[in-house]
N, C-alpha and C positions, 0 to 999 in steps of 0.2 A: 383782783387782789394784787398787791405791790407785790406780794411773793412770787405770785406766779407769773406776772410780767419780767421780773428780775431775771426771774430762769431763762427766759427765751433769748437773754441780751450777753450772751457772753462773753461778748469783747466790750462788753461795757465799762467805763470809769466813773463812778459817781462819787459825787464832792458833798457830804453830808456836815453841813454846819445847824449848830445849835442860833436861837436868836441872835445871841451875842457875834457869833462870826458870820452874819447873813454877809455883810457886806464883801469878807473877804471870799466868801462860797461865791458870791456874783462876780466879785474880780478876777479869779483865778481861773473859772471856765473857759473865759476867750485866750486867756493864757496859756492853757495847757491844749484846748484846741489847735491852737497857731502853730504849736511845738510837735506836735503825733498826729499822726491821722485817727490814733481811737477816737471811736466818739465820747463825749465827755457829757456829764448831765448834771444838774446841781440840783440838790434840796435843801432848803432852811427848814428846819423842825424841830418843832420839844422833846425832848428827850422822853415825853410820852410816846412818841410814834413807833412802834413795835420793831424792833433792831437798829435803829438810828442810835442808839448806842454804846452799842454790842463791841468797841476795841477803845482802845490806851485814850483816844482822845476824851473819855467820858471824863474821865481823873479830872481835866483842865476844867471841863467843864462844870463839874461840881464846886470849884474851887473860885468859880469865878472867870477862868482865863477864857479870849476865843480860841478857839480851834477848830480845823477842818478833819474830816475822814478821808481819805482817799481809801475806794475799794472799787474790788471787783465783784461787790455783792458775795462774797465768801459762799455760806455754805447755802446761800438763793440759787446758786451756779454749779458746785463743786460738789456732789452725793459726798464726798470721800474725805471733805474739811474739816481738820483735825483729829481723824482718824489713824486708823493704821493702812487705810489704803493710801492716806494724802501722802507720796513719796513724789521725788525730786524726778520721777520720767513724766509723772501728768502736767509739772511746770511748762509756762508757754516762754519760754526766754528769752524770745526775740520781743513781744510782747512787755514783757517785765520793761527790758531795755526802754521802751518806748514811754511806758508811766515814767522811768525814771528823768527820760530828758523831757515829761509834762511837769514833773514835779518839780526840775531845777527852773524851766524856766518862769512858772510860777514863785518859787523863791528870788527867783532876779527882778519880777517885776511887780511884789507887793510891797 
């Protein structure tokens, strides 16, 4: 099951694009790899596929626009996601840092 794979991958970044942004999901992979040592993984999927569109990106999607997910697989990884345990000491920050400069250099090179 995807669920249970997700858990085991905790330093994972996954790039979860609907049809419409398949293309950008495939571009931005080797992009955000080249930039972070995370490992980075991408899915194209219908918004059938059970939490592919579980955050803000769904909105675009509905509407027509492309748009990508970037996640850490939230609460696949996290017991405590959006919880009252989920507080600012389980953040990995050095971590964060590091999606952040996969995320800009994917905005530089799409």
């Amino acid at each position: 099951m995807l669920a249970s794979r997700l858990a085991d991958l905790a330093l994972l970044v996954l790039l979860a694009g609907a049809f419409l942004a398949a293309a950008w999901a495939v571009m931005a992979q080797p992009l955000m790899r080249g930039a972070t040592p995370l490992p980075v993984l991408s899915i194209n999927a219908p918004a059938s596929v059970p939490g592919i569109d579980l955050s803000d990106h769904r909105c675009y999607w509905a509407e027509g626009y492309p748009a990508i997910m970037v996640t850490d697989t939230s609460f696949f990884r996290n017991r405590y996601y959006h919880l009252l345990g989920d507080t600012w000491d389980k953040l990995n920050y050095a971590r964060m840092a590091q999606v952040v400069q996969g995320i800009y250099a994917v905005t530089q090179g799409l």
